[in-house]
C-alpha positions in Angstrom: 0.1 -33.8 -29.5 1.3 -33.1 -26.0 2.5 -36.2 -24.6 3.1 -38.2 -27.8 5.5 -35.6 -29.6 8.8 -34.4 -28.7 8.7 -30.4 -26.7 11.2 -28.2 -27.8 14.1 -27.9 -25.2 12.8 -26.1 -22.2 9.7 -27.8 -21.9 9.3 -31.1 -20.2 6.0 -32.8 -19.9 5.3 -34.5 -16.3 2.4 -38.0 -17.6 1.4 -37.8 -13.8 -0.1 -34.8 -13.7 -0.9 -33.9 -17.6 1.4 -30.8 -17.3 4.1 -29.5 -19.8 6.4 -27.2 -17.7 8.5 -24.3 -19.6 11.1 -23.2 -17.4 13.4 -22.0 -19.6 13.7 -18.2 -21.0 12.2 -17.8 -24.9 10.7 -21.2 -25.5 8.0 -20.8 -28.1 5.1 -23.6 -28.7 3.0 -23.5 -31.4 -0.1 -25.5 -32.9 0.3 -27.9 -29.8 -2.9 -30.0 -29.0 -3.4 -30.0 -24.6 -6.7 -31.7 -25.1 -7.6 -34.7 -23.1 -7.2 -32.3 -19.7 -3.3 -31.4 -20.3 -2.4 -28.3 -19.2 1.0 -25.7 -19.4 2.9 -23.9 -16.7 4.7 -20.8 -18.0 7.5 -20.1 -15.5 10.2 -18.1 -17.1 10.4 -14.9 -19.3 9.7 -14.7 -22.9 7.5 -17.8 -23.3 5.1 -17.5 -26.5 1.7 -20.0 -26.6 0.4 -19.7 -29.9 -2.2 -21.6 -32.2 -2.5 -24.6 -29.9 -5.8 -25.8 -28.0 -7.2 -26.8 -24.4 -10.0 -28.5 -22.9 -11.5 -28.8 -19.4 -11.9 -32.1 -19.1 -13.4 -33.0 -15.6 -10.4 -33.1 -13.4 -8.6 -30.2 -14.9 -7.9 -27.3 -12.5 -6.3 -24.7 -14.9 -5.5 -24.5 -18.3 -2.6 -22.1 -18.4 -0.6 -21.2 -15.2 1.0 -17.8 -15.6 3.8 -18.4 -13.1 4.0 -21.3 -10.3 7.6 -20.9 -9.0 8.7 -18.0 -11.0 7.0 -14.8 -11.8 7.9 -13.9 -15.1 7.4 -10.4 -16.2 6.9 -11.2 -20.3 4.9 -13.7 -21.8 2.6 -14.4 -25.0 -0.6 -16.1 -25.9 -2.2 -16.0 -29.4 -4.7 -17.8 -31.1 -5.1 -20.4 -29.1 -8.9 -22.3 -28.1 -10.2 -23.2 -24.9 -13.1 -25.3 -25.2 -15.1 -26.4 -21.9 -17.0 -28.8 -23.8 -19.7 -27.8 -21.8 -18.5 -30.2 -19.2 -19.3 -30.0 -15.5 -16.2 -29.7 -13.0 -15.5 -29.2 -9.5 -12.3 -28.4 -9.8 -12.1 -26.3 -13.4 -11.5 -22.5 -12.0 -9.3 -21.2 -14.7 -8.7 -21.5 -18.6 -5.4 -19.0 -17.6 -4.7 -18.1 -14.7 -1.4 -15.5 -13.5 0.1 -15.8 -10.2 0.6 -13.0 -7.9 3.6 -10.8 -8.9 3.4 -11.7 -13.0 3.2 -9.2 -15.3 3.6 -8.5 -18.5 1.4 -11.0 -20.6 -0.4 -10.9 -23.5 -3.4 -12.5 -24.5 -4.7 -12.1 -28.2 -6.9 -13.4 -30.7 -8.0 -16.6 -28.4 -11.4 -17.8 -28.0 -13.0 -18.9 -25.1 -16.2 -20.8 -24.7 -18.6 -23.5 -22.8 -16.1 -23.7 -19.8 -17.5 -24.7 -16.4 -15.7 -21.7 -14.7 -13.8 -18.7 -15.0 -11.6 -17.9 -18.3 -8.7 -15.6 -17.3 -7.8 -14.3 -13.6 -5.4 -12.3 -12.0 -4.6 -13.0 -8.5 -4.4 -16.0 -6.0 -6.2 -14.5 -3.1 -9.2 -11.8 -2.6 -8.0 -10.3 0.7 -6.8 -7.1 1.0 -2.7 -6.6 1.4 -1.9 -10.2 0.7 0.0 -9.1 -2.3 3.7 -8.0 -1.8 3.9 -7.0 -5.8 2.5 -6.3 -8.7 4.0 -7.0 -12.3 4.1 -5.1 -15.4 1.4 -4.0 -17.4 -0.4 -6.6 -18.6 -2.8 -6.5 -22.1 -5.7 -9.1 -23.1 -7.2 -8.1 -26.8 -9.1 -9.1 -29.6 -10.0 -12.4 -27.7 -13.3 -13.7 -27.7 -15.4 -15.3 -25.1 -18.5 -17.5 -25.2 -20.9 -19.1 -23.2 -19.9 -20.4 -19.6 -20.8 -22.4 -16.7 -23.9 -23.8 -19.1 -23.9 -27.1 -17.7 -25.2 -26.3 -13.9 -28.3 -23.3 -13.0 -26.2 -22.2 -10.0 -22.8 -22.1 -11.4 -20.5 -19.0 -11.3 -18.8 -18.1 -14.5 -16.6 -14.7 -14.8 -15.1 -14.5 -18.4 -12.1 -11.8 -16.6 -11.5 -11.6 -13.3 -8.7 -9.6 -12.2 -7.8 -8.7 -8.1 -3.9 -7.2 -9.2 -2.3 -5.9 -11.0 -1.7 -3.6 -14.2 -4.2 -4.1 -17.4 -5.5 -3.1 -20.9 -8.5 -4.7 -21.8 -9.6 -3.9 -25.6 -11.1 -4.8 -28.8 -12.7 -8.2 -27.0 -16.3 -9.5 -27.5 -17.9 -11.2 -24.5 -21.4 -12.7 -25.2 -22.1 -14.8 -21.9 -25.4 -15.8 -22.7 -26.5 -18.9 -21.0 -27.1 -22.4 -22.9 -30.5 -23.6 -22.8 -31.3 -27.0 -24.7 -34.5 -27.2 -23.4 -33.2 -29.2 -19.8 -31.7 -26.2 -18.4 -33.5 -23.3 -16.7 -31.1 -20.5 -18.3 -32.5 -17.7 -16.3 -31.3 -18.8 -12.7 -27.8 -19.1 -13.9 -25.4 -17.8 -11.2 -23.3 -14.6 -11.0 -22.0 -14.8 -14.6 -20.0 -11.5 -15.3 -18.0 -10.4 -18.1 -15.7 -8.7 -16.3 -15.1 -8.6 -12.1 -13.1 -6.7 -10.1 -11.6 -7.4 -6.5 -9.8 -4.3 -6.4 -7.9 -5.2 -3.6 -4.5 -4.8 -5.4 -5.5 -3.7 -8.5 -3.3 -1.0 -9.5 -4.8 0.3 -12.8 -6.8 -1.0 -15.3 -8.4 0.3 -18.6 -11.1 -1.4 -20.7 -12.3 -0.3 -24.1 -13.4 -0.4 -27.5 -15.0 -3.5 -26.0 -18.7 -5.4 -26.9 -20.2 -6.7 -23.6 -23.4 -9.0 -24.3 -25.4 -11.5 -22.9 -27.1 -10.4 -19.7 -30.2 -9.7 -20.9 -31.9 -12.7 -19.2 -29.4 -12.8 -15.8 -29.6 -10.7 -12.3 -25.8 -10.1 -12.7 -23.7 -7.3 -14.3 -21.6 -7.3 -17.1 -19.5 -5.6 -15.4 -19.0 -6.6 -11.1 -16.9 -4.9 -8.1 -16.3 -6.5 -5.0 -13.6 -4.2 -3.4 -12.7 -0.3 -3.0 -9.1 0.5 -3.4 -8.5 0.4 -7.3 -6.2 3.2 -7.5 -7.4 3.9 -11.8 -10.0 2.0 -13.3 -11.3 3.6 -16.6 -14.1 2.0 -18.6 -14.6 4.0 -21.7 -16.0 3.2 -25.2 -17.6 0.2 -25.2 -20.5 -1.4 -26.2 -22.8 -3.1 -23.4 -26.1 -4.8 -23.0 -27.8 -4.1 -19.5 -28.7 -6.8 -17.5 -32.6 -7.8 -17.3 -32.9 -5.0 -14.8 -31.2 -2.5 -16.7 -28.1 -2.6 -15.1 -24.4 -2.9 -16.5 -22.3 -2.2 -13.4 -22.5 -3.3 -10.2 -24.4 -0.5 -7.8 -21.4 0.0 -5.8 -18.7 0.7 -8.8 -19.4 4.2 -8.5 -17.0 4.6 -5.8 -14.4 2.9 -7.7 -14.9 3.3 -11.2 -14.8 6.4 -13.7 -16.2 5.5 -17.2 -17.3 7.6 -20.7 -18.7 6.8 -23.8 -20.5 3.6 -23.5 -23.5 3.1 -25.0 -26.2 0.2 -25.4 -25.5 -2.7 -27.4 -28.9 -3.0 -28.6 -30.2 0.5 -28.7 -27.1 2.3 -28.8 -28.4 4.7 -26.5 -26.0 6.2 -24.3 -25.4 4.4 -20.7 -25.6 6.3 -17.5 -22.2 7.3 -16.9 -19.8 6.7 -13.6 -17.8 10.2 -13.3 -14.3 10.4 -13.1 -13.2 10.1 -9.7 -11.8 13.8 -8.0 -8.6 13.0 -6.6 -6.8 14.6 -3.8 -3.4 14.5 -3.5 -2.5 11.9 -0.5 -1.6 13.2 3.2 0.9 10.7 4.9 -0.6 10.4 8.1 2.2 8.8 10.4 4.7 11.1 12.3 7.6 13.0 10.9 9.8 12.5 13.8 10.7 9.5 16.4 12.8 9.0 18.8 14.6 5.5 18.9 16.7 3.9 21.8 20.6 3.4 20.6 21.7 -0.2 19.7 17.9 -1.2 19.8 16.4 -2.4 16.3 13.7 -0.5 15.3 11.6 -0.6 12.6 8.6 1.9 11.3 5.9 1.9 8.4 4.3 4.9 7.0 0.7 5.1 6.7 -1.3 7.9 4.5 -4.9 8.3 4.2 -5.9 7.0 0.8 -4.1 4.1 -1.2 -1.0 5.0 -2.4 2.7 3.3 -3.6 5.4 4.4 -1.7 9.2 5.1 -2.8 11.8 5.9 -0.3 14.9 7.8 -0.1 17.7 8.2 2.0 21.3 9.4 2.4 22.1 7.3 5.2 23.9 4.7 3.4 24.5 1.6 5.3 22.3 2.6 8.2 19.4 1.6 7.1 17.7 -1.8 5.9 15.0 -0.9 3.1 12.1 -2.9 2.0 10.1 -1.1 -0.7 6.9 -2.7 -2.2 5.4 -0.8 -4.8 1.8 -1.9 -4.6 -1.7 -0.2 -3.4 -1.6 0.3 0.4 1.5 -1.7 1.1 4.3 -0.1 3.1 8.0 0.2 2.7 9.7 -0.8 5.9 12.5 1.3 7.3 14.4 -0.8 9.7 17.6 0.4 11.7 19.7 -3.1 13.3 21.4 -1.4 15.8 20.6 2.2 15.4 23.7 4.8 16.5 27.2 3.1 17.1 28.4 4.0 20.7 30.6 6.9 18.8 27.2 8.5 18.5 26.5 8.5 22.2 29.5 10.9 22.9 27.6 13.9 21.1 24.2 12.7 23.1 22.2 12.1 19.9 22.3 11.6 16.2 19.4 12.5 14.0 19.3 9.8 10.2 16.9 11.3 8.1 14.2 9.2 5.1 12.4 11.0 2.5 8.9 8.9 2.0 7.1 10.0 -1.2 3.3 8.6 -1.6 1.9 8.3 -5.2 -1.9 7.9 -5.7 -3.9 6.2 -8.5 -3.7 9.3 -10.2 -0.3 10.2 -10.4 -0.4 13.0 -7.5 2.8 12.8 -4.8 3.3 13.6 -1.1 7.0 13.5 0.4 7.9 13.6 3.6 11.3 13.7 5.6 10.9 11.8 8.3 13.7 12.2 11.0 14.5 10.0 13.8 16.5 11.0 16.7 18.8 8.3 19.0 18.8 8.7 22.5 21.7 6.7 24.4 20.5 3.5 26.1 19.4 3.9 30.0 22.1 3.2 32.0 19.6 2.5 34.6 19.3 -1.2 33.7 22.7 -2.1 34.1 22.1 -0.5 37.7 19.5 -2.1 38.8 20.6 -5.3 38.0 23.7 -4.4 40.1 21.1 -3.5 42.9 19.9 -6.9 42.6 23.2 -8.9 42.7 24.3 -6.9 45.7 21.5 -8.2 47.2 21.9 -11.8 45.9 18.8 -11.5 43.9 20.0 -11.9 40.4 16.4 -12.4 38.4 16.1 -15.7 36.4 16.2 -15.7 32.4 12.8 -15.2 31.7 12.1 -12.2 34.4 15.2 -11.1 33.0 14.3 -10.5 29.7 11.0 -9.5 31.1 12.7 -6.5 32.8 14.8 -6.0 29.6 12.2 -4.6 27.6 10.2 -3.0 30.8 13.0 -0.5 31.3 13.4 -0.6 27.5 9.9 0.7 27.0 9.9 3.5 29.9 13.4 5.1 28.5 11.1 5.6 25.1 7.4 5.3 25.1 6.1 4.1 22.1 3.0 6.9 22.2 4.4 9.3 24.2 7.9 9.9 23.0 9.5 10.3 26.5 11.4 9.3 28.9 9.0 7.6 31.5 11.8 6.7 33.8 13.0 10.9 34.2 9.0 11.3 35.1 9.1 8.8 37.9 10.0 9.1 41.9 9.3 5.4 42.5 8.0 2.4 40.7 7.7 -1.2 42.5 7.1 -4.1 40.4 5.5 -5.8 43.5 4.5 -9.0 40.8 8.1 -10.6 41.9 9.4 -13.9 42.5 10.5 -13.0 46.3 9.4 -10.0 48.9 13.5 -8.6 48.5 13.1 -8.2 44.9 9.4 -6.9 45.1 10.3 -4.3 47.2 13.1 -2.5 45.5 12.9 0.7 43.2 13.2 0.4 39.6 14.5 4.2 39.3 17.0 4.7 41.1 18.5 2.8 44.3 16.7 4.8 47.1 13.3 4.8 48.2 13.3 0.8 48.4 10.2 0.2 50.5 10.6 -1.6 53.8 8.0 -4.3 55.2 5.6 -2.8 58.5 3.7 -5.3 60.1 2.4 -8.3 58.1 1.0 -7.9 54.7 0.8 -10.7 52.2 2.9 -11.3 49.4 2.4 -14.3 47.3 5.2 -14.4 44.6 4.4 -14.0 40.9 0.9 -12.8 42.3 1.9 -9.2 44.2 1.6 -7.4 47.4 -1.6 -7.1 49.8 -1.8 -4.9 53.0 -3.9 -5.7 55.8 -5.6 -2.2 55.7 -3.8 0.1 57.9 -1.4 -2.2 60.1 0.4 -4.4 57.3 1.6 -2.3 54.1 5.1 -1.5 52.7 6.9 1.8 53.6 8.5 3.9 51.1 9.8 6.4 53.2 9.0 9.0 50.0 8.7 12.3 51.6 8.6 15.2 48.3 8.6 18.0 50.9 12.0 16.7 52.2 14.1 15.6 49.2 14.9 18.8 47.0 15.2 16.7 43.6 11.8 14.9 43.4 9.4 15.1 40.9 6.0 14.9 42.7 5.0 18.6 43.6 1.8 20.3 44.8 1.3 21.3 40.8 3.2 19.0 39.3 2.8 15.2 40.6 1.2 11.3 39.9 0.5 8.4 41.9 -0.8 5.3 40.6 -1.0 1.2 41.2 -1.8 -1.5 38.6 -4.0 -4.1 40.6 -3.8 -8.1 40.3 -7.4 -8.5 42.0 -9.8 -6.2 44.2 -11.4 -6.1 48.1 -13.8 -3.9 49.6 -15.1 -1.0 48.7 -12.6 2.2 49.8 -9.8 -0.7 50.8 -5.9 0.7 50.4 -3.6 0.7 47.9 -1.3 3.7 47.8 -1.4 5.8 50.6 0.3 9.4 50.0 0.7 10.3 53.2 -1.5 10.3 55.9 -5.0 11.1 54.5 -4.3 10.9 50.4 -4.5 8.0 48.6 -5.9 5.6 45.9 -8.5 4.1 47.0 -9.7 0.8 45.2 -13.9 1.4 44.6 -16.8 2.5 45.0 -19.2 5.2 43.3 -17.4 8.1 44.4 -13.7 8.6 46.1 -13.2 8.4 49.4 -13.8 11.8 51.4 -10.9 12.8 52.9 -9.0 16.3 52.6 -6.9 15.2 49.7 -4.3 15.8 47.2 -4.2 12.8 44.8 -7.7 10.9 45.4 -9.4 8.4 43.0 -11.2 5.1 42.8 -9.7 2.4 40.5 -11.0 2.3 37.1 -14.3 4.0 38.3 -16.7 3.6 35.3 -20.0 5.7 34.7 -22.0 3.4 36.6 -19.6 3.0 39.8 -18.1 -0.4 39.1 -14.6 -1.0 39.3 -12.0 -3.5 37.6 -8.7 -4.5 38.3 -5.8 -3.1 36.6 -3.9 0.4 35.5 -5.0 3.6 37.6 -3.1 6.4 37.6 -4.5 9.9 39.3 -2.4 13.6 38.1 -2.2 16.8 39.9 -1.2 20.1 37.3 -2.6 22.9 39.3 -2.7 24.2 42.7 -6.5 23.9 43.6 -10.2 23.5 41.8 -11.1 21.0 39.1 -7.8 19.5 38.7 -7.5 15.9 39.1 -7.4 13.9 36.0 -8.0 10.4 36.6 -6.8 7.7 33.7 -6.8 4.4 32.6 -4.1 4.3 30.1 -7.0 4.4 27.9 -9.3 7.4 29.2 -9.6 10.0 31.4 -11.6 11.8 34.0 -11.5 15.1 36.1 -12.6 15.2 39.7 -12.9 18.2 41.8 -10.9 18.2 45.2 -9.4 20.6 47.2 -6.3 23.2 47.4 -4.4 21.7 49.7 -0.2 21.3 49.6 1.3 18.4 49.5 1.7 16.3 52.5 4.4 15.8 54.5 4.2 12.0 55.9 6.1 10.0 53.8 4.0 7.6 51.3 2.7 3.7 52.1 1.3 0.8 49.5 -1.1 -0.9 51.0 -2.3 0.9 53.8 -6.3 2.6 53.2 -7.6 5.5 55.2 -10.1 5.1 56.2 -9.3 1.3 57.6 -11.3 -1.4 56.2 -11.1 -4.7 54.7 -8.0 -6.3 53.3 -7.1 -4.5 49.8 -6.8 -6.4 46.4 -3.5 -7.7 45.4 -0.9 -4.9 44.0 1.4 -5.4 41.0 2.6 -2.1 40.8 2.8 0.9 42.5 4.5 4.5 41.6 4.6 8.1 42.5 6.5 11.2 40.8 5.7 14.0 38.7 2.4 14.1 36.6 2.0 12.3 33.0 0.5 13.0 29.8 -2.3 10.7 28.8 0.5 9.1 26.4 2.6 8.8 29.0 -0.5 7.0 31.2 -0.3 4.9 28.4 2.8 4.1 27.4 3.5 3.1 31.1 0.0 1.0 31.2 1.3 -0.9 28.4 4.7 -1.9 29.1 3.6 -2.8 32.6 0.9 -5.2 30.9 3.6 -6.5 28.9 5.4 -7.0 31.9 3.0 -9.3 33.6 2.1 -10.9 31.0 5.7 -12.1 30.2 5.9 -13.4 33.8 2.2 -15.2 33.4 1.0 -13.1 36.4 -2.4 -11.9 33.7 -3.3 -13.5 30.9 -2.7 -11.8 27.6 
């Protein structure tokens, strides 16, 4: 009797709580009585349960825990009762019940019956990828299991419930029909199932040979699904009664399930069968090749598009850190600390190379070499914050790291795969603590703007011109400097608003007569080269935030106007580029003060992942420096 006779060494049995704990490889218990609400926690490999006998009592949570801080991969138990008593509890939910990660148990020739709740179950949660891993293949056989959740119309009794793992189910007989002593209405019973899947880290799982009974009065199904990414579930050869609408799987198993053989329990009449699912072999959907920046950690997680278990392999030994979790729709993650030492950056690049292989539920395989290319760190940032000492501007630690991974993100976009910086004339991160710092250029030390009249700045806010007499200078000419980007076919300007004024107000002027203009239904209507509104939607309103306009062509339809997110084309004319140099702030024609500016740039034109990749780390930006809330 627990708690009056000695355990074998191994065990220890905690009066507090009613539980014997086994932490100890190979301990064997047998013909032990756990009645009175006692229960066992098996938490090391090779422990054997056999002939002994449980009960629910009323404050009993589980019989037998499969693993609580251990998750042992081998484990036995045989012949062993659980009685419910037909008591009523609020806090029964398991006779056994196996932690996530266990594997490898066996359940045989037990016999289950009159318990308030569910018998055995697999799994600790029933969301999808909250399981890392899944143990070994798991059996439960010749068992039988009786009448459940009798004591309450609206209970929910599952004899097996299983959300991971690997498992043969066999040779059991489940007969879950409810008790009825004449108090109890046994046709309103709740959801009482022989057998329910979660299927949310169910690996595989085959059930046969198998009598499934006792539905014949219940809405529910012997057998239940609540989930769709079982990679192989096979039910095949058993007996089953329908439920009392003829049904013996759930409706939507179909897309889940493959099954053969079974026939009526009564009638013995063949069962409308679920056909074996056609499987494709899986197509890894992320890309094949990346480019990372060197001495930056990186990491990266393929995707495919079905579930699948992933393997990895890769012959760049100490380069990489791998994580590899072998369960439906996880991810391995490949992670470089400081990706390419600086003997790398001598030759300019170095290419490490992973092989990713994808395995579906039916045994079909994808590989892929992905290969990843390290480009040498911009040595940009180390100039501008040179530029910035010079001029006794150093940035504080916050902004600091704020610029950190702005440059960071424009030497590789995360979409685009380019270098943002080497498409850029100018960019002014106008959202600065004072005027000096507002005003210089993050790309290389020319171009900073100068201050004309008197347009507002408010620091950690951004820049506002007056309209036509207050605006910053840039004194960007492209028809003058011979290494610019922005030409009459290739070229971008943009701004990334704070707030917004009137309709047609300012923001960046290219020129004389071109610029971004900040609303309004339609662009402003001057002879143009560059011309948008700001975020112009289908029904004329405007927002604040990310514009940027593109020129590819000489002339016609050839203005694409994007928010980082989407794009439009706008007609306007075939005109070459002008030859004033650019402003921010100042609006042709005049009109009311403009909104506040965060941002302005000017170079050659950019791919929508470029738009976006430059969107993005701006937002970042601002956000960092609380100028916009995330």
């Amino acid at each position: 009797m627990v708690g009056t006779d000695t355990l074998p060494s191994g065990a220890s049995y905690d009066s507090g709580t009613k539980r014997v704990t086994v932490s100890t490889a190979g301990v064997t218990l047998d013909g032990w009585d756990f009645t009175g609400g006692k229960s066992l926690a098996m938490n090391a490999e090779g422990i054997t349960l056999r002939n002994s006998k449980f009960d629910a009592g009323t404050n009993l949570t589980q019989c037998v825990v499969y693993g609580t801080t251990a998750t042992p991969q081998s484990g036995l138990i045989e012949r062993c009762s659980f009685d419910g008593a037909r008591a009523i509890s609020a806090t029964y939910n398991a006779s056994i019940k196996c932690k996530d990660g266990t594997g490898g148990l066996t359940i045989q020739l037990c016999d289950f019956r009159d318990m308030p709740a569910d018998n055995v179950v697999a799994g600790e949660s029933n969301s999808p990828g909250s399981l890392l891993v899944l143990g070994a293949q798991s059996t439960i056989r010749r068992n039988t299991f009786g009448t459940g959740a009798w004591g309450n119309p609206s209970a929910h009794y599952d004899a097996i419930t299983l959300n991971c793992g690997d498992w043969l189910v066999y040779e059991n007989y489940f007969d879950l029909t409810p008790f009825n002593d004449g108090t109890q209405a046994g046709t309103t019973y709740g959801t009482n199932n022989c057998l329910r899947l979660f299927g949310f880290n169910l690996l595989r799982l085959d059930v046969y040979n198998s009598i499934l009974t006792g539905h014949e009065t219940l809405s529910s199904y012997p057998l239940d699904v609540n989930g769709d990414s079982i990679l192989s579930a096979r039910i095949r050869d058993n007996l089953i009664r329908p439920n009392a609408g003829g049904g013996w799987r759930h409706p939507g198993a179909g897309a889940i399930l493959q099954s053969s053989g079974n026939r009526n329990a009564q009638s013995q009449a063949p069962l409308v069968e679920i056909p074996a699912k056609t499987y494709t072999p899986p197509a890894i959907t992320s890309t094949a090749t990346r480019n990372i920046v060197e001495s930056t950690p990186f990491t990266f997680e393929p995707t495919a598009d079905q579930p699948v278990t992933w393997s990895v392999s890769t012959p760049e030994t100490g380069k990489w850190t791998l994580t590899t979790a072998p369960t439906a729709g996880s991810k391995p993650t490949l992670a470089f600390a400081t990706p390419a030492q600086s003997a790398n950056s001598a030759a300019g690049s170095k290419v490490y190379t992973a092989t990713l292989t994808a395995t579906n539920g039916a045994g079909q395989t994808t590989s892929q070499t992905v290969n990843f290319t390290v480009i040498v760190a911009p040595a940009r940032k180390v100039s501008f914050y040179d530029q910035l000492v010079a001029l006794n501007e150093t940035p504080a630690a916050p902004r600091k790291s704020a610029y950190d991974t702005l440059l960071d993100a424009l030497t590789l976009g995360a979409t685009s795969q380019t270098k943002i910086l080497d498409r850029l004339d100018f960019l002014y991160v106008l959202e600065a603590p004072t005027l000096l710092m507002a005003r210089q250029n993050l790309i290389a030390d020319r171009y900073n703007a100068t201050v004309v009249g008197a347009p507002v700045f408010v620091a950690g806010q951004g820049f506002r011109g007056n309209g036509g007499t207050g605006y910053l200078e840039t004194g960007y000419n492209p028809t003058v400097a011979t290494d610019d980007k922005f030409t009459q076919t290739d070229s971008c300007a943009g701004v990334y608003t704070r707030t917004l004024g009137g309709i047609n107000d300012g923001y960046l002027v290219l020129g004389t007569q071109v610029g971004i203009q900040s609303g309004g239904t339609t662009a402003a209507t001057v002879s143009s080269r560059l011309v948008t509104t700001a975020n112009m939607t289908t029904t004329g309103s405007f927002l604040p935030g990310f514009v940027n306009a593109n020129r590819t062509t000489a002339g016609g339809n050839n203005y694409t106007i994007g928010s980082g997110d989407s794009r439009e084309t706008v007609n306007r004319g075939t005109l070459a580029i002008t030859s004033a140099t650019f402003a921010v702030g100042k609006s042709v024609p005049n009109t009311s003060a403009g909104g506040q500016i965060m941002a302005a740039w000017a170079g050659g034109s950019l791919t929508q992942a470029e738009e976006t990749d430059l969107r993005n780390a701006l937002r970042t930006f601002f956000i960092a420096t609380g100028a916009i809330a995330a």
